[in-house]
Backbone as XML, in Angstrom:
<?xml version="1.0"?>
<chain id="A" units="angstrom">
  <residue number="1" name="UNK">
    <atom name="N" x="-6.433" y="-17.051" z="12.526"/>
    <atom name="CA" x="-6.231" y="-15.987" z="11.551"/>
    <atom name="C" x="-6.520" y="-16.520" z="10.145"/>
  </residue>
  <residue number="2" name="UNK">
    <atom name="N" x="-7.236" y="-15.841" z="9.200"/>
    <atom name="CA" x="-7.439" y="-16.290" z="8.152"/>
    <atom name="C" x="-6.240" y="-15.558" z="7.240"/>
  </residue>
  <residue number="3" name="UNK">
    <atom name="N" x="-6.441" y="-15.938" z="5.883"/>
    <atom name="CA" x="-5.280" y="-16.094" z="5.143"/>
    <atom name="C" x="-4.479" y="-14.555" z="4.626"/>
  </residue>
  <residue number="4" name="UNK">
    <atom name="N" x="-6.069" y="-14.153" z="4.439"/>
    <atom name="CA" x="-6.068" y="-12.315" z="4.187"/>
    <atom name="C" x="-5.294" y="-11.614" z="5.461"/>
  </residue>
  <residue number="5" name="UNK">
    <atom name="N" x="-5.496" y="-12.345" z="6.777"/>
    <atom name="CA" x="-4.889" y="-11.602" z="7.856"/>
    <atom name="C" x="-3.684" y="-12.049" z="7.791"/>
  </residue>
  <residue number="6" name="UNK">
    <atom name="N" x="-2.587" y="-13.041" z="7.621"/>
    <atom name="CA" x="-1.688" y="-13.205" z="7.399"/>
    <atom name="C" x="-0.999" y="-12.410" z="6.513"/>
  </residue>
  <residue number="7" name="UNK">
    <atom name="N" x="-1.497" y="-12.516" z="5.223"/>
    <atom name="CA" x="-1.048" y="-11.517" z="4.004"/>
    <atom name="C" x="-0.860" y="-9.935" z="4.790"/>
  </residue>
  <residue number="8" name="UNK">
    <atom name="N" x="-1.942" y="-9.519" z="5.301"/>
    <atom name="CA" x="-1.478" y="-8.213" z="5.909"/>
    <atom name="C" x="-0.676" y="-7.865" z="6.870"/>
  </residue>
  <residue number="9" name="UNK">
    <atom name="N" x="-0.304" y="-8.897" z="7.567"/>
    <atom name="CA" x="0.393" y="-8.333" z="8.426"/>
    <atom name="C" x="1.919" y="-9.019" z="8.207"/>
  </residue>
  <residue number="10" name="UNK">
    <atom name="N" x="2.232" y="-9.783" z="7.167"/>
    <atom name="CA" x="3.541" y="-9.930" z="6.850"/>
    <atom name="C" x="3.928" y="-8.464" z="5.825"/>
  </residue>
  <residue number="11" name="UNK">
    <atom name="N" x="2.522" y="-7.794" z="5.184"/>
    <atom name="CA" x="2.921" y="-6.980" z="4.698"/>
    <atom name="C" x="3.467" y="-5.477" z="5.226"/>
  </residue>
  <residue number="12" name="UNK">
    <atom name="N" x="2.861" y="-5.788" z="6.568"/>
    <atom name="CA" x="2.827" y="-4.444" z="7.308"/>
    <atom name="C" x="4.220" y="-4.525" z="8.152"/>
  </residue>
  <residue number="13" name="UNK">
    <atom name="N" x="5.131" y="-5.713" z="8.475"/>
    <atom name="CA" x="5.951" y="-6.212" z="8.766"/>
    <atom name="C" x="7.208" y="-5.647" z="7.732"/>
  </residue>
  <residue number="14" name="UNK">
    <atom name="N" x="6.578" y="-5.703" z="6.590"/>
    <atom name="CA" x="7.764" y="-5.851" z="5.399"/>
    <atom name="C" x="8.120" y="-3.939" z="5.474"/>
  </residue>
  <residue number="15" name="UNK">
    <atom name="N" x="6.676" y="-3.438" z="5.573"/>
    <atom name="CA" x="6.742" y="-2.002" z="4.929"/>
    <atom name="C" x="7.578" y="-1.711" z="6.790"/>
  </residue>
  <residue number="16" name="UNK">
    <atom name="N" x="7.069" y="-1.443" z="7.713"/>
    <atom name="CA" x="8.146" y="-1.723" z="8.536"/>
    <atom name="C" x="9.551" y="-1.593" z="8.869"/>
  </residue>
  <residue number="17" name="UNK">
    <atom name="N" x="9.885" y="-2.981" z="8.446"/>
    <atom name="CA" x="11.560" y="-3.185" z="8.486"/>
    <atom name="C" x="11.895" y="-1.993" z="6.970"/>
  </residue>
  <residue number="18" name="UNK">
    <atom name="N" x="11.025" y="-1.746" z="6.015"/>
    <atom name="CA" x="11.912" y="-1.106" z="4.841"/>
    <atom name="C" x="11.910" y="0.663" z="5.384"/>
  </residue>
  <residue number="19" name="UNK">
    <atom name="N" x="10.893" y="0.750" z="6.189"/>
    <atom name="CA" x="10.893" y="2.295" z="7.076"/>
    <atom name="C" x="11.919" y="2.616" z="8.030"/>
  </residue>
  <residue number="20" name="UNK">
    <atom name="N" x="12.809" y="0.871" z="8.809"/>
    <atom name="CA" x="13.534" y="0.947" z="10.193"/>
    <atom name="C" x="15.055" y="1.790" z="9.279"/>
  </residue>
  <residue number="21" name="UNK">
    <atom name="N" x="14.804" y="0.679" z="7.936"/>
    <atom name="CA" x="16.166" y="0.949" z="7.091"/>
    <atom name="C" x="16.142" y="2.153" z="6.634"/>
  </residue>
  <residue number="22" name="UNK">
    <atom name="N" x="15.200" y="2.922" z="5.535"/>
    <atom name="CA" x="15.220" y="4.065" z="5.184"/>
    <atom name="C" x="15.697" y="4.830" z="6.912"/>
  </residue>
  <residue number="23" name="UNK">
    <atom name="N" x="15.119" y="5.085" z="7.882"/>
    <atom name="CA" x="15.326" y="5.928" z="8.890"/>
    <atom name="C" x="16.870" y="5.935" z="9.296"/>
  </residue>
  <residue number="24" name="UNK">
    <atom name="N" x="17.404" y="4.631" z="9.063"/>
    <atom name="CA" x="18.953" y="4.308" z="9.099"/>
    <atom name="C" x="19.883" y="5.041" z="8.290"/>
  </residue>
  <residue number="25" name="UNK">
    <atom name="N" x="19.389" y="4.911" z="7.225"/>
    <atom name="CA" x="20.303" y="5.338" z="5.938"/>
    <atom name="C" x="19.971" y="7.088" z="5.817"/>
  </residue>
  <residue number="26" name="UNK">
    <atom name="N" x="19.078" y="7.795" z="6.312"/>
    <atom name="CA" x="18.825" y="8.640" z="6.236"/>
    <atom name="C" x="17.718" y="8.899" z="5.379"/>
  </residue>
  <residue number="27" name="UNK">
    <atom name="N" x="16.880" y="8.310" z="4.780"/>
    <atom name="CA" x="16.205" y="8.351" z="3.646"/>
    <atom name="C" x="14.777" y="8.313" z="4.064"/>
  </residue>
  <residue number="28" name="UNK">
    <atom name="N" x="14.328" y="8.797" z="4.993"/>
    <atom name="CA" x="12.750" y="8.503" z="5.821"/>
    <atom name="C" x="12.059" y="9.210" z="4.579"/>
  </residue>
  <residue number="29" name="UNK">
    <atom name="N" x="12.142" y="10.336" z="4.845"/>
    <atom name="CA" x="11.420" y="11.604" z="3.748"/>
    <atom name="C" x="11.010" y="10.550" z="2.366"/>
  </residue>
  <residue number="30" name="UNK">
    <atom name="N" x="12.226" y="10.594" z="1.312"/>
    <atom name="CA" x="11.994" y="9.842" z="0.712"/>
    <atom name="C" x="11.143" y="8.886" z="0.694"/>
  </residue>
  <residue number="31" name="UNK">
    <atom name="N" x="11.292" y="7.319" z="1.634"/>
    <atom name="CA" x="10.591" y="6.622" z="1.806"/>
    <atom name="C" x="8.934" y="6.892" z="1.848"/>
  </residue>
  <residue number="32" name="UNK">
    <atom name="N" x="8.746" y="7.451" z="2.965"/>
    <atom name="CA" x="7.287" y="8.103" z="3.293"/>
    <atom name="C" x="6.932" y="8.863" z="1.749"/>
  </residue>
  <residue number="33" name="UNK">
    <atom name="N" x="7.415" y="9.510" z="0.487"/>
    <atom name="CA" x="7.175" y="9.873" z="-0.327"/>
    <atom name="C" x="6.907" y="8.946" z="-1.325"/>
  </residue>
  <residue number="34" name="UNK">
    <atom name="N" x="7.551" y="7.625" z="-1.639"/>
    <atom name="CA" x="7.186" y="6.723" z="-2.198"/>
    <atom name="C" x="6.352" y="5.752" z="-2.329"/>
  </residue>
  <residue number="35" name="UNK">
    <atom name="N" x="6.103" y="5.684" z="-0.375"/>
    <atom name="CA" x="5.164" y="5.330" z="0.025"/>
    <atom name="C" x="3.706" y="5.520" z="-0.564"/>
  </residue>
  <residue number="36" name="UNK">
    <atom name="N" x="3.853" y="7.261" z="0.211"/>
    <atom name="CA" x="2.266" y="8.417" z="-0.686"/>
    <atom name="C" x="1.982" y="7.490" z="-2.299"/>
  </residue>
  <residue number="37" name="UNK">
    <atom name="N" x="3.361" y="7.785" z="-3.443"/>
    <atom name="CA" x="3.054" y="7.417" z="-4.707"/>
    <atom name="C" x="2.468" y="6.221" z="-4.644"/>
  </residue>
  <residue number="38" name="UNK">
    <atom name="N" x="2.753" y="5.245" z="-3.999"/>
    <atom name="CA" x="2.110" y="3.717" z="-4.574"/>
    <atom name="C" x="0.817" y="3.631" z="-3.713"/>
  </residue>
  <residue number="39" name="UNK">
    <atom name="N" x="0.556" y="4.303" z="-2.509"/>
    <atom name="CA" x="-1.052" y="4.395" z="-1.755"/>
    <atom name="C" x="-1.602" y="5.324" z="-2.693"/>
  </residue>
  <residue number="40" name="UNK">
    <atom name="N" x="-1.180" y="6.215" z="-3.640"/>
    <atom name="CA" x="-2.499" y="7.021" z="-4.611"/>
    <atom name="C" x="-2.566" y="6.045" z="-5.830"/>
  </residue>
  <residue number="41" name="UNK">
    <atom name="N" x="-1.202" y="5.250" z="-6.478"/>
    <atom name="CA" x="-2.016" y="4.835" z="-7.075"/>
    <atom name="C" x="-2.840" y="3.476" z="-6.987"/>
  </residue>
  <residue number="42" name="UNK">
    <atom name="N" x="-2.950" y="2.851" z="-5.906"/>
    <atom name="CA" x="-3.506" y="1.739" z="-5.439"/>
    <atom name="C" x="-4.555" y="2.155" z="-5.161"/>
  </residue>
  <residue number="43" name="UNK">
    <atom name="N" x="-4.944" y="3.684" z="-4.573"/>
    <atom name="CA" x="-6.694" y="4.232" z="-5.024"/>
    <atom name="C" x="-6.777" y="4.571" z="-6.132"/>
  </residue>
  <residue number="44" name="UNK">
    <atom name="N" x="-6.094" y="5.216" z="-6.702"/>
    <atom name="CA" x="-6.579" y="4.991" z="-8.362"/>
    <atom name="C" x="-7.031" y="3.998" z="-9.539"/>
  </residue>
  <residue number="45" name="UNK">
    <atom name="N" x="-6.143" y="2.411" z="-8.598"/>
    <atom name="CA" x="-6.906" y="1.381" z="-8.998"/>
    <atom name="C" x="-7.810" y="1.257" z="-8.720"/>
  </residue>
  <residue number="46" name="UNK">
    <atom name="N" x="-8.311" y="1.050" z="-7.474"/>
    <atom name="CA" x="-9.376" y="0.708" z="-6.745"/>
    <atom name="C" x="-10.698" y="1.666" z="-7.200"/>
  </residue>
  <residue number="47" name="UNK">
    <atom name="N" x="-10.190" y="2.921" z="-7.575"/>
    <atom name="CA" x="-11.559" y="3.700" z="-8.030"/>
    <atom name="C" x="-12.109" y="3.370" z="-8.956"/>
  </residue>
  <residue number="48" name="UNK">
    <atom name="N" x="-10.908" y="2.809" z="-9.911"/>
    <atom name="CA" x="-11.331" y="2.815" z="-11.347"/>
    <atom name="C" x="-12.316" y="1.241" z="-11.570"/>
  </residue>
  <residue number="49" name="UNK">
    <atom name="N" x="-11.536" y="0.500" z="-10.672"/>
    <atom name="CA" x="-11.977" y="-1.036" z="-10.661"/>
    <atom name="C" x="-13.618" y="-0.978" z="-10.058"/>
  </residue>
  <residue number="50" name="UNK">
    <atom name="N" x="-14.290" y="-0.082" z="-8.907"/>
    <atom name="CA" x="-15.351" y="0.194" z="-8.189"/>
    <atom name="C" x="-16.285" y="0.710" z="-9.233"/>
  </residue>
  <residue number="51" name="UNK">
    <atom name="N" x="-15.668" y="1.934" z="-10.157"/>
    <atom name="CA" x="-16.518" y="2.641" z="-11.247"/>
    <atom name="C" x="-16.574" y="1.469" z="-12.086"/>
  </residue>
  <residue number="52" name="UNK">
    <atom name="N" x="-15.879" y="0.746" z="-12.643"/>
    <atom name="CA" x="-16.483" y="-0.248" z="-13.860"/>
    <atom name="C" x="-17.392" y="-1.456" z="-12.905"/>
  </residue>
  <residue number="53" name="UNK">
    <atom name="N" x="-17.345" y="-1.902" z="-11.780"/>
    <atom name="CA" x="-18.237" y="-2.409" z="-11.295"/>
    <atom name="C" x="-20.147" y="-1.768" z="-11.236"/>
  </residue>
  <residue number="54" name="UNK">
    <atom name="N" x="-19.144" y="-0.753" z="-10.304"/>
    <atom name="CA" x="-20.597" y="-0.024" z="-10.450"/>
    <atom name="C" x="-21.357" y="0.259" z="-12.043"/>
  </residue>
  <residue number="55" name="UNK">
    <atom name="N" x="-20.810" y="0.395" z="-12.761"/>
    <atom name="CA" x="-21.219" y="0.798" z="-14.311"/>
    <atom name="C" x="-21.803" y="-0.387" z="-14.877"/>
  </residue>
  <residue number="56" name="UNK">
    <atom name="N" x="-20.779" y="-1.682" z="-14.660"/>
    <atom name="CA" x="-21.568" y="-2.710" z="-14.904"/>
    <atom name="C" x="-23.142" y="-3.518" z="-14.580"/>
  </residue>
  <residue number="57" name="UNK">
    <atom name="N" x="-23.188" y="-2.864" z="-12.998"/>
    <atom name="CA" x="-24.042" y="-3.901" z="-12.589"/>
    <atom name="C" x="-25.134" y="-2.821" z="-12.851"/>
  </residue>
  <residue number="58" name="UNK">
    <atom name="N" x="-25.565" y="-1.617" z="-13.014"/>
    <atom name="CA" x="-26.548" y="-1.104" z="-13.815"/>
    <atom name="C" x="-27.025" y="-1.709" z="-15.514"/>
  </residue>
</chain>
């Protein structure tokens, strides 16, 4: 496994156990909603970071 595959899957591990707990505590909804917020704006990075690439290398 290379290093990137490690990183992901301790991360997918982490998000995980914090989904087993939200479902415990009652708080899934929530969770899965906070979730959504930080996956849009992690494409909103990613778009913005792709457009100044792309802009650049023209």
């Amino acid at each position: 496994m290379t290093g990137w595959q490690i990183t992901g899957a301790a991360i997918v591990a982490y998000l995980l156990l914090l989904a087993r707990s939200a479902w415990k505590q009652g708080e899934f909804r929530q969770y899965l909603r906070s979730l959504a917020i930080v996956a849009a704006l992690c494409g909103i990075v990613a778009g913005a970071v792709a457009a100044a690439m792309a802009l650049d290398s023209q």
